[in-house]
C-alpha positions in Angstrom: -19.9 24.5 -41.3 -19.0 27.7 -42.5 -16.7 29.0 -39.9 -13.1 27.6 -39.6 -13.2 27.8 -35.9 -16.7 25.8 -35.8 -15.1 23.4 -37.9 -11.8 23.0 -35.9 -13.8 21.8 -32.7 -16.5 19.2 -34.6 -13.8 17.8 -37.0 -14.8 15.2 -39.2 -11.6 12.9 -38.9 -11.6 9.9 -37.3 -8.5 7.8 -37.1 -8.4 4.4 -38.3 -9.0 1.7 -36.0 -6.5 -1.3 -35.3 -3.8 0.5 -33.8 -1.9 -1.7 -31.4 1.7 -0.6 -29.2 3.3 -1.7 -26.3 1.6 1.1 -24.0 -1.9 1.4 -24.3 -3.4 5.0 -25.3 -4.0 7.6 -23.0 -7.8 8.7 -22.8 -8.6 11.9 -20.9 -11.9 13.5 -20.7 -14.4 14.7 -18.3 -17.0 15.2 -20.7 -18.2 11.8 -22.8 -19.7 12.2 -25.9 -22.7 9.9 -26.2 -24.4 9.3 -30.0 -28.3 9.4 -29.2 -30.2 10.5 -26.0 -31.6 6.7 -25.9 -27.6 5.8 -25.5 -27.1 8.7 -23.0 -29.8 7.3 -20.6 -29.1 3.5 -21.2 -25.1 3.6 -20.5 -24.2 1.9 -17.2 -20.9 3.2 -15.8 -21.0 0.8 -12.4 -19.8 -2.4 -14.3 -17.7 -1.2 -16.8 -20.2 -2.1 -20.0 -19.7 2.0 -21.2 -18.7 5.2 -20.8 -20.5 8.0 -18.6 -18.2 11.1 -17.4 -14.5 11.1 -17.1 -14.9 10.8 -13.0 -16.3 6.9 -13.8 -13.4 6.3 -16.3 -11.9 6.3 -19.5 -10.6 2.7 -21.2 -7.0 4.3 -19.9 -7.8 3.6 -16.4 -10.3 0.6 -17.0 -6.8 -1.2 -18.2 -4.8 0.0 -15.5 -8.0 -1.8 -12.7 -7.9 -4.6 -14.7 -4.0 -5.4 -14.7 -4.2 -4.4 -10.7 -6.9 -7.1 -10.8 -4.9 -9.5 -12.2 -1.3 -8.3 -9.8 -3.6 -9.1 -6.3 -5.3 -12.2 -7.4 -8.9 -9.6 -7.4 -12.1 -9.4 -9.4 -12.9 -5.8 -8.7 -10.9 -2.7 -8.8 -11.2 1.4 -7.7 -8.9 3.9 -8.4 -8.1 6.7 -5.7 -6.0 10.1 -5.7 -3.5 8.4 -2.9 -2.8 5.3 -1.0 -4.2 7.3 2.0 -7.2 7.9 0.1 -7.3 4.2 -0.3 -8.3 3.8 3.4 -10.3 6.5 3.9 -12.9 5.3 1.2 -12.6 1.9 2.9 -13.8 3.7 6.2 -16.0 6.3 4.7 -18.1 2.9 2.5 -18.2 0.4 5.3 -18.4 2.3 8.6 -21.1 4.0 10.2 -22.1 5.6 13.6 -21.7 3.8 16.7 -19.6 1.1 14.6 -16.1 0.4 15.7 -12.9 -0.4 13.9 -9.9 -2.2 14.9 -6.0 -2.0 14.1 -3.4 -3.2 14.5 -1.0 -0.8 17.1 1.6 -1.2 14.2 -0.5 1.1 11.7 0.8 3.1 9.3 0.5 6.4 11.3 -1.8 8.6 8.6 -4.6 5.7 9.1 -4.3 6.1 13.3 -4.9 9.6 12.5 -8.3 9.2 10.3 -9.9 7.2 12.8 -8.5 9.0 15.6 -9.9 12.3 14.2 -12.3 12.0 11.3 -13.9 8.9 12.6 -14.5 9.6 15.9 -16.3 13.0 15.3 -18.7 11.2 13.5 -19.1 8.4 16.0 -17.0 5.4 15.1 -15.0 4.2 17.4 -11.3 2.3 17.2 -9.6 -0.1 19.0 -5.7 -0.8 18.8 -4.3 -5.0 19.1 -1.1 -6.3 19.2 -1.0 -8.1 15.7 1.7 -10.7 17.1 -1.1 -12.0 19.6 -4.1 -13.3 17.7 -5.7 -14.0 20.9 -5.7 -10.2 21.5 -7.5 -9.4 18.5 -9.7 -12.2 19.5 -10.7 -10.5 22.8 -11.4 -7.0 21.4 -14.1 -8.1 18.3 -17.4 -7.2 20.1 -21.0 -6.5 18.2 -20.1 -3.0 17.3 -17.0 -3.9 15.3 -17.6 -4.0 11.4 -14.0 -3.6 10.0 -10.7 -5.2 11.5 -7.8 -3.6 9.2 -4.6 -6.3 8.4 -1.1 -5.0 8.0 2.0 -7.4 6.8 4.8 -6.2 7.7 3.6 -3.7 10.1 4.8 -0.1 9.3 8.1 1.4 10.6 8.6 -1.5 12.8 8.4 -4.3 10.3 7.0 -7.0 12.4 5.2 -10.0 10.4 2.2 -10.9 11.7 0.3 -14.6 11.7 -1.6 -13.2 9.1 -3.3 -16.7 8.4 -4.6 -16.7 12.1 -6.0 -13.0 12.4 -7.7 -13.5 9.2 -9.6 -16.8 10.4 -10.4 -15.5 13.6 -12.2 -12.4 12.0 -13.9 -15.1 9.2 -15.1 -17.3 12.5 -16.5 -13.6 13.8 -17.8 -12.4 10.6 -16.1 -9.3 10.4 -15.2 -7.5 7.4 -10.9 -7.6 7.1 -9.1 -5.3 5.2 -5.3 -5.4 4.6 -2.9 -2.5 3.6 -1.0 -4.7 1.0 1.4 -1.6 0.1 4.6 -4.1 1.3 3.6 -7.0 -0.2 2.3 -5.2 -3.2 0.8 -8.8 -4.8 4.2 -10.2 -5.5 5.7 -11.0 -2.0 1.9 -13.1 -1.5 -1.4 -13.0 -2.9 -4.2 -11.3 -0.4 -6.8 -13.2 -1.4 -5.4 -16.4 -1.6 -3.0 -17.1 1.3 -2.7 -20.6 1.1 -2.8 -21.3 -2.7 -4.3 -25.2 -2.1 -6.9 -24.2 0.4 -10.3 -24.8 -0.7 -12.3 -22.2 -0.5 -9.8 -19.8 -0.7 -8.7 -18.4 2.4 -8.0 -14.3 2.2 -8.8 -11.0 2.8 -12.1 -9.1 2.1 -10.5 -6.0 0.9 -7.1 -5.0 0.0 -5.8 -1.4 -0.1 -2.8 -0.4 -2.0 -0.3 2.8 -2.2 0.3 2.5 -5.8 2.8 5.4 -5.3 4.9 3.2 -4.1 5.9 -0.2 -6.4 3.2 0.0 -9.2 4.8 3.9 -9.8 8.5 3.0 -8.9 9.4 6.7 -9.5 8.7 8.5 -6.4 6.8 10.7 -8.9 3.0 9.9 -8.8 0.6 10.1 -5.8 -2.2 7.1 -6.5 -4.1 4.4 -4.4 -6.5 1.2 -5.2 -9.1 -0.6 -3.0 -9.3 -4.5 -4.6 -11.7 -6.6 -3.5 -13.5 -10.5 -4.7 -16.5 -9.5 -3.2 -19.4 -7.6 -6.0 -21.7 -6.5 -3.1 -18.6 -5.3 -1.3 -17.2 -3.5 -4.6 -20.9 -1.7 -5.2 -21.0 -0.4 -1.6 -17.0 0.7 -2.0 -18.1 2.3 -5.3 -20.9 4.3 -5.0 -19.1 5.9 -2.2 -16.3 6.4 -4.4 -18.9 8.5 -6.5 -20.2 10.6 -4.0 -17.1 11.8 -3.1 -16.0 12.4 -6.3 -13.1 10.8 -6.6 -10.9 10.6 -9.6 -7.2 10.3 -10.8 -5.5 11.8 -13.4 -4.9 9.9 -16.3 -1.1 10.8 -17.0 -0.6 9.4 -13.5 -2.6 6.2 -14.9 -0.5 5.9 -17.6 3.3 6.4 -15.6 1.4 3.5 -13.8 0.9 1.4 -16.5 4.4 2.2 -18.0 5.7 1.1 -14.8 3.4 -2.3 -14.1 5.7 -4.0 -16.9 9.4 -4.0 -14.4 7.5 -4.1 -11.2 8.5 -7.6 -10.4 11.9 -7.1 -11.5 12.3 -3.8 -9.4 11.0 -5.3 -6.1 13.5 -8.5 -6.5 16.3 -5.8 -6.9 15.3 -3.9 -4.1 15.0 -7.1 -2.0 18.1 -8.6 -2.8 20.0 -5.1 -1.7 17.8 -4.9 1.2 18.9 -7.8 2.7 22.5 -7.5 2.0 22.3 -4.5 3.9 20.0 -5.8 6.8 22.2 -8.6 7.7 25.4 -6.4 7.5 23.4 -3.8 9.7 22.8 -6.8 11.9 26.5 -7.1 13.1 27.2 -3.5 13.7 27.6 -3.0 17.3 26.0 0.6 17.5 22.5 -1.3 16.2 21.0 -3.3 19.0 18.2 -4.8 16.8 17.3 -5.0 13.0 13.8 -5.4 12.3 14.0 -6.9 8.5 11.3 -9.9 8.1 13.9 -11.9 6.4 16.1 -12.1 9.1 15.9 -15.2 11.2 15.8 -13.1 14.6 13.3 -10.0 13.1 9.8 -10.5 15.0 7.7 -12.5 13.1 10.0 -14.3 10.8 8.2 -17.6 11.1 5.2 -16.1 10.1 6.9 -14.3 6.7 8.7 -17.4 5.9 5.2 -19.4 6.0 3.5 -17.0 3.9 6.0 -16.0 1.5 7.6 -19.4 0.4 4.7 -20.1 -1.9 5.8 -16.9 -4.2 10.0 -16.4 -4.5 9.9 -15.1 -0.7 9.8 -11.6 -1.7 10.6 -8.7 1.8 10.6 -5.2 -0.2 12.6 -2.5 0.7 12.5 -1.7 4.2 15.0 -2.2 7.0 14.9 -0.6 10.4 17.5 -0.6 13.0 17.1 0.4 16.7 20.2 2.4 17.9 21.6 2.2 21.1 19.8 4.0 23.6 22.7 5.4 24.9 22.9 7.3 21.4 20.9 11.0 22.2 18.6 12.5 19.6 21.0 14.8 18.6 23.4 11.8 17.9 21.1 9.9 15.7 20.1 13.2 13.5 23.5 13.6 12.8 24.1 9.9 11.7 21.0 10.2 9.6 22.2 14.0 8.0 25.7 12.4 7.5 24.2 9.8 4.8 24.7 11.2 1.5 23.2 8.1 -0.7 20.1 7.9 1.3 18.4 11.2 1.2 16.3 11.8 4.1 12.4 12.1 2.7 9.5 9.8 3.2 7.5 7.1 1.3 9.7 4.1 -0.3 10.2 2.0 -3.3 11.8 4.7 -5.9 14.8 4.6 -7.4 16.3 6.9 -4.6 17.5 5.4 -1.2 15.6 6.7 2.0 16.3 7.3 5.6 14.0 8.6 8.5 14.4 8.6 11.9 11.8 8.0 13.9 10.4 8.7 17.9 8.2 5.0 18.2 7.6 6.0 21.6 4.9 8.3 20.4 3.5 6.1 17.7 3.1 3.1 20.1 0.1 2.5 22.8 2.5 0.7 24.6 6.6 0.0 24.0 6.3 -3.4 21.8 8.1 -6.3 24.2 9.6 -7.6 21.2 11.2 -4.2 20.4 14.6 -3.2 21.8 14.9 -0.3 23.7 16.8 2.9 21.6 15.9 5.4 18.9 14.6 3.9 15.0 15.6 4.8 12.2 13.9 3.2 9.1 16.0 2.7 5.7 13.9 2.5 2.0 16.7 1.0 -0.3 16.7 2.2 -3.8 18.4 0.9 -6.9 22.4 2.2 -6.5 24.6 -0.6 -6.2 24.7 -2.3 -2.8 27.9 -1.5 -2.4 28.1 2.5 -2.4 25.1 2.0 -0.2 26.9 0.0 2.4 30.3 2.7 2.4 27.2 5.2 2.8 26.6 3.9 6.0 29.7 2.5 6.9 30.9 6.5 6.8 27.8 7.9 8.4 28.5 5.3 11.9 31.4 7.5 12.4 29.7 10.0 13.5 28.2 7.5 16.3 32.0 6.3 16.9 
């Protein structure tokens, strides 16, 4: 090569092999060299065996499926650009016109929105149950319905579901389950085996996670993953992935990856501050309910303490109380702007404490019985000491007193 520039792009170098540190390396391409044509047309990307394009993956994110794998008890493993993302490929893959879907009425809200406005212009229809009656999911499976989506604890209003019971009821109906595992995250039980001595394995079909949220730890990086046992199930899931083109960075993969290592250690210590909280939230008079599965009287506590005893009984970082009713809007906006530990933002599991006030009237079909009248307000506790976070709150009640 004659030209300096010429030579700086087709560099001879090539570093030594046998390198080996604590993180693994960080590969980024979109392009993928290949050595010969006869390599370039024999390369399969669709199990992993090689390299194709950047959008099928680089070894950085190959490790980062593989230890998700291993967190959820899975075989197979997709990387998407949010947890959000996560659901819609499960809807996009599996779902067709003149299918239906059914969720639980507890949804996280975004997911009520795709099938409430994506999926029905195309002709897939939805159907809401009360995922503390089996029975009533039961009675609403018909021919049309293909996909029956799981959630434990239920979002905002942290009710625990017989998730055992759904999930044989849909197995007896052969209907395609799959769970938002974003609150149990693999640690607090294992979707795909949820009783451990049950042969064969008793579980979901499909789990979809919010990796923004415990794998990241940092409030920092937007990511999702769709898991599943199932290889026919994991082709369908992934050729839909490439038609869509979906990819992920891979400086996201790796603050992922960085992160994997204290995961269990960060969910214990947001559990253990949750629940300090929770049951001193639970004997303040301006709170007529706290909906924490942990708590003996939070709806569905049976069911979490069934599930959960086979791991170390992990509950996250959520909390919600139901104010007063006799508490206006106006009232409970200024107890939620008078917190100065927990910043008022969405998502969970950071370092950073979280508080929103919610209207469940408008994210309900129907008030939930088991739900005390009053306005919601949903804490995410992060990783300051318990005890600022309780004078937080302890100062932001006077506002209500």
């Amino acid at each position: 090569m004659s030209h300096q520039v010429t030579e700086l792009i087709h560099h001879a170098y090539v570093p030594p092999e046998g390198f080996v540190a604590p993180q693994p390396g960080v590969f980024k391409a979109s392009t993928v060299i290949f050595p010969t044509v006869a390599a370039m047309r024999s390369r399969e990307w669709k199990d992993k065996s090689a390299y194709t394009y950047g959008l099928h993956g680089t070894p950085t994110s190959y490790q980062l499926e593989e230890r998700l794998c291993t967190l959820e008890g899975a075989l197979q493993c997709l990387l998407v650009p949010s947890g959000l993302a996560a659901l819609s490929l499960v809807a996009l893959s599996l779902l067709k016109s003149g299918d239906e879907v059914l969720l639980p009425d507890n949804s996280y809200g975004p997911n009520k929105a795709l099938v409430e406005g994506e999926l029905m212009h195309w002709g897939i229809t939805h159907q809401y149950y009360d995922p503390m009656d089996p029975q009533d999911l039961e009675a609403q499976i018909c021919s049309r319905t293909k996909l029956v989506w799981l959630e434990a604890a239920g979002s905002v209003t942290l009710e625990f579901p017989d998730l055992l019971a759904l999930v044989r009821i849909c197995k007896a109906r052969k209907v395609l389950t799959a769970l938002d595992n974003t609150w149990g995250a693999g640690l607090a039980f294992k979707p795909f085996d949820l009783l451990p001595n049950e042969s064969p394995a008793l579980g979901v079909d499909l789990s979809a996670h919010a990796l923004t949220k415990y794998p990241s730890g940092g409030g920092d990086v937007l990511m999702g993953s769709v898991t599943t046992r199932d290889a026919g199930l994991h082709l369908r899931l992934k050729l839909t992935h490439m038609r869509l083109g979906l990819g992920v960075g891979m400086n996201d993969v790796e603050a992922i990856l960085r992160s994997l290592p204290s995961m269990a250690l960060r969910y214990r210590a947001h559990d253990e501050s949750t629940r300090v909280l929770a049951l001193w939230a639970d004997s303040q008079p301006e709170f007529v309910q706290v909906l924490h599965p942990a708590l003996p009287g939070s709806p569905g506590h049976a069911h979490w303490k069934d599930l959960c005893v086979h791991t170390f009984g992990g509950a996250a970082c959520l909390f919600s109380v139901i104010l007063d009713e006799r508490f206006s809007r106006d009232q409970t906006d200024a107890f939620c702007d008078a917190l100065k530990l927990f910043k008022l933002g969405y998502s969970w599991a950071g370092p950073i404490s979280l508080v929103v006030p919610y209207e469940l009237q408008s994210m309900r079909t129907v008030w939930p019985a088991h739900i005390e009248k009053g306005t919601l307000v949903r804490f995410s506790v992060g990783l300051e000491a318990v005890q600022d976070l309780q004078l937080d709150l302890e100062h932001a009640l006077r506002v209500l007193r």
